[in-house]
N, C-alpha and C positions, 0 to 999 in steps of 0.2 A: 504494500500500500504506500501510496506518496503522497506527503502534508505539503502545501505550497501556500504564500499568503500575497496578498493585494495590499494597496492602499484604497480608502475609500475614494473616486473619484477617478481613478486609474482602469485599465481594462485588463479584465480577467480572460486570460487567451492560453490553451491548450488544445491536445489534441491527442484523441484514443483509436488504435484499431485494435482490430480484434481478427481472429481466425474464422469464428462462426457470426452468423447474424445476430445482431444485437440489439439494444437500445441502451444509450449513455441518456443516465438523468443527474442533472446538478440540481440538486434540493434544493429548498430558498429562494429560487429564482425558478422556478419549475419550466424547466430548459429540458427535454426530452428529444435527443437524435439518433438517428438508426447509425448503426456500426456495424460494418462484417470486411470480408474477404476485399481489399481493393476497393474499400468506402471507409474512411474513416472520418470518427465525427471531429469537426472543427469549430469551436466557441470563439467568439471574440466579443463578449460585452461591457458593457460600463458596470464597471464595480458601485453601485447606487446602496446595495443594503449592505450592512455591516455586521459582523457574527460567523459564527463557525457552519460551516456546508461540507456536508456528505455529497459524493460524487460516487454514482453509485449504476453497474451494470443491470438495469431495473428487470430485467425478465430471469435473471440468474441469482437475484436476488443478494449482489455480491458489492461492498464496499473496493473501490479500489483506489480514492483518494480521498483525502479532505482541505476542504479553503476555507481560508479564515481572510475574510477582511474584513481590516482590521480601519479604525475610523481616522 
C-alpha cells in the first residue's frame, strides 16, 4: 500500500493499472475509474477537501493507497 499527501489547493495526480479489469475509487471525492489491461486510470484534480482518503480497488474490495491532504 502507498501513503502520499497534497496541499490543500494543489492537484492530486496519480495513476493505477492493473492486470484485470477494475475500478479505482478515491473516497472523499467519490472519483470512480475503470482500470485493466492497457487502460489505466489517471486522476488529476484540485485538492479542494482536506483529511485523510482511502484509494481503494472498489470491486476487489482492496485498499491500495491512502491521501491525506493536508490544509
Amino acid at each position: 500500500m502507498r501513503d502520499f499527501s497534497v496541499k490543500q489547493g494543489g492537484r492530486i495526480r496519480f495513476t493505477v493499472t492493473a492486470d484485470a479489469p477494475e475500478h479505482v475509487h478515491l473516497h472523499g471525492y467519490d472519483i470512480e475509474k475503470p482500470v485493466g489491461p492497457q487502460q489505466p486510470a489517471r486522476y488529476d484534480v484540485p485538492a479542494t477537501i482536506n483529511g485523510v482518503f482511502v484509494i481503494e480497488l472498489e470491486d476487489a474490495r482492496e485498499q491500495i493507497a491512502s491521501l491525506t491532504v493536508n490544509p
